[in-house]
Every structure is written in C-alpha cells, then in structure tokens.
C-alpha positions in Angstrom: 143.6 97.3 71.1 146.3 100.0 71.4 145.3 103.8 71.1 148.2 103.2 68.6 147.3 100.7 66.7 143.7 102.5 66.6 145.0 105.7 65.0 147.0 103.8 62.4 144.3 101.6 61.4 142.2 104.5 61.2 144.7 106.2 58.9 144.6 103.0 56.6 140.9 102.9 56.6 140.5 107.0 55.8 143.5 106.8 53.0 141.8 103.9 51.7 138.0 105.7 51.0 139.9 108.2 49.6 140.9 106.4 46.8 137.1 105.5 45.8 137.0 109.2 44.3 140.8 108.8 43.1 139.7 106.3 41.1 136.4 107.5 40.0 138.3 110.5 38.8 140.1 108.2 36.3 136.8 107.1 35.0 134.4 110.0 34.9 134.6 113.4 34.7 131.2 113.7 36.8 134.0 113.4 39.5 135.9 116.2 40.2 138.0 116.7 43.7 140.6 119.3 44.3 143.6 118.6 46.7 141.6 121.0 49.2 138.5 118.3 48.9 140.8 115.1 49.7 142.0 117.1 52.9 138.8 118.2 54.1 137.3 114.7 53.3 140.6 113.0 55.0 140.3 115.6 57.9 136.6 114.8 58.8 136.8 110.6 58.0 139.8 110.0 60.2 138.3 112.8 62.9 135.4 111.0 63.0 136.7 107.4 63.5 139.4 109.1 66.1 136.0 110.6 68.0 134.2 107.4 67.6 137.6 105.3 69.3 138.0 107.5 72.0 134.5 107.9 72.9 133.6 104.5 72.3 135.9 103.6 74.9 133.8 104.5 77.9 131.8 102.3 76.9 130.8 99.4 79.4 127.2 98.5 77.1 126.3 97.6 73.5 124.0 99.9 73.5 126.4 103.0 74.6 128.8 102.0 71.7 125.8 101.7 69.1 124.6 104.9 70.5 128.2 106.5 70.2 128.7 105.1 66.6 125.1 106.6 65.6 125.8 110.3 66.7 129.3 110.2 65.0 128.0 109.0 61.9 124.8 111.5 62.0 127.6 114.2 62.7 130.2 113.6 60.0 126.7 112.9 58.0 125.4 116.2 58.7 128.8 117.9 57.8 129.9 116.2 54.5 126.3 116.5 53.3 126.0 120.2 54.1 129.7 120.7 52.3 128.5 118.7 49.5 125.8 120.2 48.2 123.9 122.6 51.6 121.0 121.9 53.4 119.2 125.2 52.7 119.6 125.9 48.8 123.3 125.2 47.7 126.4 124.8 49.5 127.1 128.3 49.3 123.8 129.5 51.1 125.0 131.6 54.1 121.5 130.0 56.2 124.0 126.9 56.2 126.1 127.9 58.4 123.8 127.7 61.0 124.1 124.3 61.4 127.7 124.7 63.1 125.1 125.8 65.6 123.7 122.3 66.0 127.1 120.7 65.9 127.7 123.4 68.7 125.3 122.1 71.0 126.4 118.4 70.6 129.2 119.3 71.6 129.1 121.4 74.7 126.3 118.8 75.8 128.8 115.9 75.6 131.4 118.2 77.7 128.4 118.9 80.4 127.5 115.2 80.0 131.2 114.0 81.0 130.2 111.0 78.3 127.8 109.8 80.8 125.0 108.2 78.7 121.8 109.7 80.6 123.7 113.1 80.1 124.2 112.4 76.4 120.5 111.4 76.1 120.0 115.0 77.4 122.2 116.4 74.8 121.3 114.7 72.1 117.6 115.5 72.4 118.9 119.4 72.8 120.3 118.6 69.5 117.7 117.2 67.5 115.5 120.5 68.8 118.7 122.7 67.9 118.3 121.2 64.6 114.7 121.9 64.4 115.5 125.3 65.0 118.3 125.6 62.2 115.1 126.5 59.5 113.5 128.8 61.6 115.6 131.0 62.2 117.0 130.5 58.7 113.4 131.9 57.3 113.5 134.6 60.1 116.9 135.8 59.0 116.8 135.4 55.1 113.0 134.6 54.1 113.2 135.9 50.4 116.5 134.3 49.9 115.7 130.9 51.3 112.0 131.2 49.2 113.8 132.2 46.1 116.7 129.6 46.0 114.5 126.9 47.4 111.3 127.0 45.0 113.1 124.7 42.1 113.6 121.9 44.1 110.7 121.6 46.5 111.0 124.2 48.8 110.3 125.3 52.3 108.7 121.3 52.8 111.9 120.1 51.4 114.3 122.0 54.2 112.0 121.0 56.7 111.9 117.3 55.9 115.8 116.7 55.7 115.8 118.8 58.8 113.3 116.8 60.6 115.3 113.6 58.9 118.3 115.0 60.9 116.6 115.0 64.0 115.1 111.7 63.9 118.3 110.2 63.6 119.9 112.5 66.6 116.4 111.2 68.9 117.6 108.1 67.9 120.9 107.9 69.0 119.7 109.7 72.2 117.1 107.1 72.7 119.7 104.3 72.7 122.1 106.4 75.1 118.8 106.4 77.4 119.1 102.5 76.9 122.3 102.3 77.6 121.8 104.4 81.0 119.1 101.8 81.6 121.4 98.8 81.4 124.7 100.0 83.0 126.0 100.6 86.6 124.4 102.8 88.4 127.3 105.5 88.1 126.0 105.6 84.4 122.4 106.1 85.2 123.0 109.3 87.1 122.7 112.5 85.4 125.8 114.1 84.5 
C-alpha cells in the first residue's frame, strides 16, 4: 500500500474514533471535550498510526511488526492516560511531567537503534528502567506533595504499580524486538 493511501486511511480511521466522544457528548454529560481535546486526541491517534506505518515498514518479521505495534500503543497509552487523568496524583501534578522523560529515551534509543530490532530491544529495556525511575525521582523531588495527593487513592503502592504496569509492557515489546533480531537476516541481528 501507498504511503498515500496509508495517511488517508489513517485520517479516516482517527476522524472516525473521534466521533465515539461526539456522540457520547449527545448522550451524557459525564462526557465533556473541548475543541482543544478533539485536537490533542486527533494529533496523538493519527501520530501514532503515522509512527506505527512508517516504522512498521522495516519490517521483514512478524515479530518486528507486533513488536513495533506494541511500543506505539504502550506510548500513545502512556500519553493519553497521563493527559487523562496523571500518573502521579491528578493530571495537573507537576511529577507528571517527568514522564516526557521516558518518552525521551524511546526515542533517542530508536534514533541510535537506526530501527534495527536488537537495537530497539536495547532501548526499550532503557525505557522500561527510565520508567522505573519516573517515581523515584518524583518522591526525591516532591515527597510531601506526591504523599499528600496520593494517600486517597492508594498511594505510593499505587504509583509504583501502574509504573511497574508500564514497564512490563515496554520489556515486552523489547522482548519481541529480541525475537524478531533472532529470526531475521543477519543485518538485523547486529547491534545498531
């Protein structure tokens, strides 16, 4: 398929989620998106899917394209959720921020890793430990505000269990772009 055809049926596919909360906003008032939210939420689907396309392109395994698909979704996953409602206390919670951090090492690790899947295994484990470190040195930095916003919904075992949630999935994906080094030409199994 076309890089053409990709990017408009991408755009039919992102304007068509967005109508699920156009529509729910008929219905309920428990629904409530701004103009700004539809952009943001248009910005990141079709982004995603575009990232997804053009990366999923080297591919020359199953398991590379699985293994792409996984660490896009985990990504636009991590974003969405931590603009939904934050990670750390609420969405406004400055500690949240940090986690541009962990999107910051995905993505300098898939520039050193050229795409090569032994190199993205690399990076995505660097990830899932960047992600580790996203609560640490959130309760370094703001302790008392992290303790006081986080006691009425479970606390400190709460951040630390989407956060290790977050890096299971990101092992995962790096586990299958080991896989996929395994499997594929031996250009692919080299380190990047």
């Amino acid at each position: 398929m076309t890089l053409t055809k990709s990017v408009t049926r991408l755009a039919v596919a992102t304007a068509f989620l967005l109508l699920i909360p156009l529509v729910a906003m008929q219905f309920t008032p428990e629904v409530v998106w701004t103009l700004s939210d539809f952009v943001v939420a248009g910005l990141l689907l079709f982004g995603a899917g575009l990232t997804f396309e053009l990366a999923a392109r080297q591919a020359n395994t199953p398991a590379y394209r699985v293994a792409v698909g996984v660490t896009v979704a985990v990504a636009l996953f991590l974003v969405w959720t931590n603009l939904a409602v934050g990670l750390i206390g609420s969405e406004n919670n400055p500690a949240n921020l940090l986690y541009g951090g962990v999107l910051g090492v995905l993505f300098i690790g898939t520039i050193v890793a050229r795409l090569q899947p032994r190199g993205m295994s690399h990076a995505l484990f660097a990830t899932a430990l960047a992600q580790m470190a996203v609560p640490v040195l959130a309760l370094l930095i703001w302790k008392p505000l992290i303790i006081a916003e986080e006691a009425p919904i479970g606390g400190i075992v709460h951040v630390l269990g989407v956060n290790v949630f977050f890096a299971a999935l990101w092992v995962g994906a790096a586990l299958l772009f080991r896989r996929a080094s395994a499997g594929g030409s031996p250009q692919n199994r080299q380190l990047a």
